[in-house]
N, C-alpha and C positions, 0 to 999 in steps of 0.2 A: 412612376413608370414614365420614361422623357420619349420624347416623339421620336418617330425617326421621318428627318427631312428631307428632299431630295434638294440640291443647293445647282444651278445652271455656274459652271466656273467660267464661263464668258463675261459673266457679271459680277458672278460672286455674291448673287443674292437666293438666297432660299425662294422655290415656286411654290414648291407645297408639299403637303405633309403626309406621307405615304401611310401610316398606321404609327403603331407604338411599339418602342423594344420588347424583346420576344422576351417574358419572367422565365426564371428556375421551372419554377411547376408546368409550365407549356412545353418547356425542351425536354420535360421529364417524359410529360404526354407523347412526345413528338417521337421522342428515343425510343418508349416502350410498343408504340407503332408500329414503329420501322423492325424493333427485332420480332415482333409476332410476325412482321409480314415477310421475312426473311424465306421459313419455308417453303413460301405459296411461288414466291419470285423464285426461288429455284426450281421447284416442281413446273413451273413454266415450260423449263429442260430450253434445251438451245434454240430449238423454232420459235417457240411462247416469246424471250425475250426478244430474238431479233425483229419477230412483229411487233414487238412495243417499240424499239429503234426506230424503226423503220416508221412507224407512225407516230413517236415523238418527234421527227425530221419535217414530215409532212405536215403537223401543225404548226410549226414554227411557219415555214415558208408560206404557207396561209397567209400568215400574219407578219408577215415581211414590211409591211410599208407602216407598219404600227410600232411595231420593234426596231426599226430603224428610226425613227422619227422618236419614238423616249428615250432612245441610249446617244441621238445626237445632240439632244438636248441636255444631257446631262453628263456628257462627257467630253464634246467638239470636236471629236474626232472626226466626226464629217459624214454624210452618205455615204459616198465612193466609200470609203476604208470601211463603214460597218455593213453597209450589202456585202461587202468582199468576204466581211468575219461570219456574217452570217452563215453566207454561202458553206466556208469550211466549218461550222459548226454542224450543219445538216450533213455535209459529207461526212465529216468524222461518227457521227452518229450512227448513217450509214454504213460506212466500212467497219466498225466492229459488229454492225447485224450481219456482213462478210466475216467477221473474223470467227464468227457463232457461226455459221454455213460450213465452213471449213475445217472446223473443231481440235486442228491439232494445238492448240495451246492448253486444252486440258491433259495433253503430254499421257495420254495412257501405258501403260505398258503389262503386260500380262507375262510372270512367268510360271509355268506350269509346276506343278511338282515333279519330282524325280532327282539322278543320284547328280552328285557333282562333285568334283575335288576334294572339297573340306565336306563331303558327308550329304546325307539327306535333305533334299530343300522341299520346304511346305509351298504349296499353291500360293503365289503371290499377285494382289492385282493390287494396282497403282494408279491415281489421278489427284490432277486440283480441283479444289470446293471453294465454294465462297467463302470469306473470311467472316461474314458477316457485316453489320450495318458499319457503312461511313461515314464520317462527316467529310466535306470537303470545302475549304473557304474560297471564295471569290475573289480575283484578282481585280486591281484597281486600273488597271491598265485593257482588260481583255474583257469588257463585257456581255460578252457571249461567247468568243471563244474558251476563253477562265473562270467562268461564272458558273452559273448556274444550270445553264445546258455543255457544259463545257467536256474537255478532253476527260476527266476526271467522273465527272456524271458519266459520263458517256462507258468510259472502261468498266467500273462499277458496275453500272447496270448491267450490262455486257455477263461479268462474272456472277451476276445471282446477287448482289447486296444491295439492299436498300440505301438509297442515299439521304442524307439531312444537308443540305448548304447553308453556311451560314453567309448571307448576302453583305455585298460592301458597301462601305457606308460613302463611298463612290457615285455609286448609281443604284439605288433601292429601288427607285421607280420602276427602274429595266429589272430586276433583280425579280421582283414583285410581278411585273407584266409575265415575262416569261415563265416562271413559276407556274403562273394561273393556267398558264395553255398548255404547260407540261402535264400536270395535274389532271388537265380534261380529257385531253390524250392517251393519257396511261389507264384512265378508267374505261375511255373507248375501248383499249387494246387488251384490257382486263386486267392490266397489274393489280395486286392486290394494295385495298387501303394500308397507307403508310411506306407505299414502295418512295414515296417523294417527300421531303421534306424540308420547310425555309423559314429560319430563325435573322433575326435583325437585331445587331447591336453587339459590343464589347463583352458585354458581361454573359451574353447569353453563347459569343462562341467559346465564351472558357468554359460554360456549362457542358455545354457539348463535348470538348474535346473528353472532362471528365467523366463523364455519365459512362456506366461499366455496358451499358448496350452496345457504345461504340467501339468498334473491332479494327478500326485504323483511321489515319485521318492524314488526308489531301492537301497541300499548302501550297497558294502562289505567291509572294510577297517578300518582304523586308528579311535582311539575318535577323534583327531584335524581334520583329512577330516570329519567329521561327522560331528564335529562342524563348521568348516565352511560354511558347505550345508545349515545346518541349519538356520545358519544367514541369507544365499540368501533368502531362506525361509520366513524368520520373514519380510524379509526387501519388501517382493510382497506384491502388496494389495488385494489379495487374497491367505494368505497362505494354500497350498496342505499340503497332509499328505509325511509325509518322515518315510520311514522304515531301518534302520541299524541297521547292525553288526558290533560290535562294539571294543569289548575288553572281555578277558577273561581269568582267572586264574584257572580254571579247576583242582580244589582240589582232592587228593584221602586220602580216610584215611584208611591203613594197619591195621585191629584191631590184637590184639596179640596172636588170633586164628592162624589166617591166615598166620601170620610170623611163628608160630610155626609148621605147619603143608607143609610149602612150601616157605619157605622165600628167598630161591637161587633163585627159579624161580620167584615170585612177583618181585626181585630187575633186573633181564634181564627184564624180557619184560616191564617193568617201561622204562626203556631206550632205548626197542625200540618202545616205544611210546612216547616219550618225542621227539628222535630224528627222528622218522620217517618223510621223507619229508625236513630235514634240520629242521625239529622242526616248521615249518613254519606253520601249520595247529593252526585255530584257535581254535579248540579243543584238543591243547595241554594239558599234566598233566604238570603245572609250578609249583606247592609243593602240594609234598608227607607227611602224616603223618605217624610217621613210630614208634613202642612203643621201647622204651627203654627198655636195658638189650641182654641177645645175641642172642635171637631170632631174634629180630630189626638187631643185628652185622649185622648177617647174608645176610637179606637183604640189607643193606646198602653196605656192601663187596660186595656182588654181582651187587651193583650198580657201584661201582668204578672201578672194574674191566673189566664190560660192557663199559664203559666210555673211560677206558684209552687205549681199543683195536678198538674204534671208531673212523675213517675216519674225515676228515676234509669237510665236506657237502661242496657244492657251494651254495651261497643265489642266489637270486630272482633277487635282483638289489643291486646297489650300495648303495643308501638310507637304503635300509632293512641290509647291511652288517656294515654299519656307523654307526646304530643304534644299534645293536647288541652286536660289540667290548663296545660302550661307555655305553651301561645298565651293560651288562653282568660283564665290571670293576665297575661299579659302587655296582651292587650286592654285587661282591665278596670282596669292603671294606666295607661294610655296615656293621656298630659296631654289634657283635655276631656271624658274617657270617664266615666261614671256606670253604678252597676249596679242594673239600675231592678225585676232580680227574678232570680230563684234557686230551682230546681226544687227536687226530694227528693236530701239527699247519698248519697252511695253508702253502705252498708253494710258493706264492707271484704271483699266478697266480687267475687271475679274485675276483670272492666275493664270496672266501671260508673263513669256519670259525670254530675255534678249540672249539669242544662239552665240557660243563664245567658240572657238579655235585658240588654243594655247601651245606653245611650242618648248620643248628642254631639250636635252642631251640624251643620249642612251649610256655616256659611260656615266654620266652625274645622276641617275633618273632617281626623281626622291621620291619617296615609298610613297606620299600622296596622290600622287598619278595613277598608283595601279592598284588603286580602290574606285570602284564603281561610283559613277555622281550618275542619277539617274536623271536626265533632261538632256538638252541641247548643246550638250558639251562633249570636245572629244581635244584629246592632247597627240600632238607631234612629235615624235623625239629622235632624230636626227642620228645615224648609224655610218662609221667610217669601216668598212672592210667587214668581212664574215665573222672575226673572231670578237670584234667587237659587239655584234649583231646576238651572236650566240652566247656573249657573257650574260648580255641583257636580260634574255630569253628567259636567264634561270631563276632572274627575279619575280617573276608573271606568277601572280595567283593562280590558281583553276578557273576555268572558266564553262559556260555551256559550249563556248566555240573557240577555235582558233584558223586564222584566215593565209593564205599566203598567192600573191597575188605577181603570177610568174610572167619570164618573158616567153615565147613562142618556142614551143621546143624543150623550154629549160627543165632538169631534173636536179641536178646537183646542188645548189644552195637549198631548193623547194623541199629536198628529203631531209638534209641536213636540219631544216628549218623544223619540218614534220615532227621527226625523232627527237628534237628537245620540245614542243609543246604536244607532244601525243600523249605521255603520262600526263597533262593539265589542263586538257578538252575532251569535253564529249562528241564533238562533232568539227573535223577536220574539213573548212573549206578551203576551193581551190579556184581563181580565179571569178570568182564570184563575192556575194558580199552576205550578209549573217547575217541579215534582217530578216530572210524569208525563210521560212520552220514549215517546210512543205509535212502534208499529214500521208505518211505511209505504212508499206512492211518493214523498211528497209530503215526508217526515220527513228533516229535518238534524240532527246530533248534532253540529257544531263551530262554531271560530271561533277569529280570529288569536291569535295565541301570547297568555297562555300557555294560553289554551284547550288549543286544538291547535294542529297546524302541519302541517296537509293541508286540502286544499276538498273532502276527502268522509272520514266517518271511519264508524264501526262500527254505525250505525244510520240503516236506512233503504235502499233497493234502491242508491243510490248506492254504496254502501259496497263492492261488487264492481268501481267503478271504479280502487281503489287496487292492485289486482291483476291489472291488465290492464293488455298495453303494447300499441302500433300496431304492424304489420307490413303495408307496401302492397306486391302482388305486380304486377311490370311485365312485362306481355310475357309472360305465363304461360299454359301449355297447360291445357286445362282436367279434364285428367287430374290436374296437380296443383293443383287451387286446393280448398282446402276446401268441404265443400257448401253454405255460405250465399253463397259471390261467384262460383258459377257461374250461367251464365245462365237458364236452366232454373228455378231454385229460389226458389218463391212463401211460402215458411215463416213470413217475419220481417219486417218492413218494414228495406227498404233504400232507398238513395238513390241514383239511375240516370242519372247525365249531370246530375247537378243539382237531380230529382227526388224528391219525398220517393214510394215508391210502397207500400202496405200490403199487406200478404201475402192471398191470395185461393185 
């Protein structure tokens, strides 16, 4: 059984040694917990869990200067950025104990019996139930927001299933830390043993994804970890749903308004959204379209000049810095590709890594550019006229976003621009920049593979829909129907013979 380390990437040296990888027989333990404790977590009903919400947020923020102090040690993302994750990790937490208050996501609908059209209809009543227990893995990037108190825990619990995380071998320590206070929290608030659950190491999230207790499973990470879930997946004889995050290239296109009218400033803050975070945020802008002539100079200049006064980031882990030097070279020989500027190199200490600006063509654009390099890299590609702009366009991956960054007034290129990457994003920005995944109603986190490969994924109140399945009770005494589809019960907005009707 091998340790599991916690390793500081400022240094690159292991501090210490959090416990040992979680065996087979523990996730076995761990899995048959979670689904005994299934029914107690739904018998909660909506008030029960949103006091466990609400008092898993509360112990967190307790322990705010503790939790931010082992995830910057083990990550170097910094105070600032992890108080900020923090913070929306407690809200997120919070507003689905709103989204339980509010209840219309369990979608009721009640219709009566009596005659209709095609004949006689039985008494119909309709809702979502838990799916039962989840796993959900930790993202290497997001250790708090993605982890283990994350958008994912969060919606889960939210729905009635017990969670299992499997922690990343990122940050265990913080994985481990916050675990412990989730734990003490949920037994405060009364969830039943096994509502929580935290596995560490490779082998023990393949266990997991397999164990027939698990009822779906949660992904932030790589297309190949994605791909391999998947296979456990295929390979159970009863395959669950899996939901990932996956990859993303996160297009913007500068129209020639908009460099005209502000083009110094479009090329900084391009870079410090490219680089924010060590560039590690899956909603990075990895190529810019940027129009030819010297409007375009302009911001382009100011993108190199941002670049070459840019620090040397620490990555994540070794693997994320490994891959990074070896994309990032490969980018910058890729036939047409130019390297237009070059941050601070690293100093030979831990997994820093030198921010690059790379510039090509939009009519040459070679298929390497519009593959995702996760770090401090973003490419340029250079666009003459609309129809050139819009051939480009059609080469773009999916991505979770697509940016277009207009002059004063303008509609016409910006719609144009819209309607060729709106089938290939989840989320259309508009004069702003796609680093920031605000936590709402109204908020989407996905989009077709290899984004993701779900219509609702870990941010945003939707995200409780992947853990929810239908169950229509026919002909049912009203003794058993749950308390949102009997008649009586004015709580929630339901939908009544057809009716939408609002709680009163």
């Amino acid at each position: 059984m091998a340790a599991v380390v916690s390793i500081d990437p400022r240094t690159g040296q292991a501090v210490e040694e959090v416990g040992q990888e979680t065996t087979t027989a523990e996730v076995d333990r761990l899995c048959a917990a979670a689904l005994a404790a299934a029914p107690d977590l739904e018998a909660l009903g909506r008030a029960g869990r949103a006091r466990l919400l609400r008092t898993l947020a509360d112990a967190l923020e307790d322990r705010r200067e503790d939790v931010v102090a082992i995830a910057d040690r083990e990550t170097a993302l910094g105070p600032v950025r992890l108080n900020g994750e923090l913070t929306r990790t407690c809200y997120q937490l919070r507003l689905f104990a709103e989204v339980l208050d509010e209840g219309s996501y369990v979608e009721a609908a009640i219709d009566h019996a009596g005659d209709t059209p095609m004949g006689p209809r039985p008494d119909l009543r309709r809702m979502l139930v838990p799916i039962g227990p989840v796993a959900v893995f930790g993202a290497s990037n997001f250790p708090l927001a993605f982890s283990v108190p994350g958008g994912d825990t969060a919606s889960a619990l939210a729905a009635g299933c017990p969670v299992i995380v499997k922690a990343h071998g990122s940050h265990p320590a913080t994985s481990q830390l916050v675990f412990d206070i989730l734990a003490a929290a949920g037994d405060k608030a009364g969830a039943p043993a096994g509502t929580l659950g935290l596995v560490h190491g490779v082998q023990a999230g393949a266990d997991l994804v397999a164990h027939p207790a698990v009822r779906a499973v949660g992904f932030t990470g790589s297309v190949n970890g994605g791909r391999a879930l998947l296979q456990i997946i295929e390979r159970r004889p009863d395959p669950v749903p899996f939901f990932g995050e996956l990859s993303s290239l996160n297009p913007v296109v500068v129209t020639p308004q908009a460099a005209a009218e502000r083009g110094p400033a479009i090329g900084a803050e391009l870079v410090g959204s490219f680089t924010l975070g060590g560039g590690q945020f899956c909603t990075k802008p990895g190529l810019a379209f940027v129009p030819a002539g010297p409007d375009g100079d302009a911001v382009v200049e100011a993108m190199a000049e941002a670049v070459r006064g840019a620090g040397a980031p620490v990555l994540l882990n070794e693997g994320i810095s490994a891959a990074y030097g070896r994309i990032s070279d490969d980018l910058a020989g890729a036939p047409g590709v130019e390297v237009l500027a070059r941050g601070a190199e690293p100093d030979g200490a831990g997994f820093q890594a030198a921010p690059l600006l790379l510039a090509t063509s939009a009519v040459e654009l070679p298929q390497e550019v519009t593959e995702e390099c996760f770090g401090p890299v973003s490419v340029v590609a250079r666009y003459e006229g609309e129809a050139e702009l819009l051939t480009a366009l059609e080469a773009m991956p999916s991505s979770l976003t697509a940016t277009v960054l207009r002059g004063r007034g303008e509609t016409e290129l910006p719609l144009a621009v819209s309607q060729q990457l709106r089938p290939r994003a989840g989320r259309l920005v508009y004069d702003a920049y796609p680093t920031g995944v605000a936590v709402s109603w109204a908020q989407h986190h996905g989009g077709p593979w290899p984004s993701t490969n779900s219509q609702h994924t870990s941010v945003g109140t939707t995200a409780i829909r992947r853990f929810l399945r239908p169950v229509t009770w026919q002909g049912a005494p009203a003794e058993l129907l749950p308390p949102e589809l009997t008649d009586d019960y004015r709580g929630i907005p339901r939908r009544i013979d057809g009716v939408l009707e609002l709680p009163r």
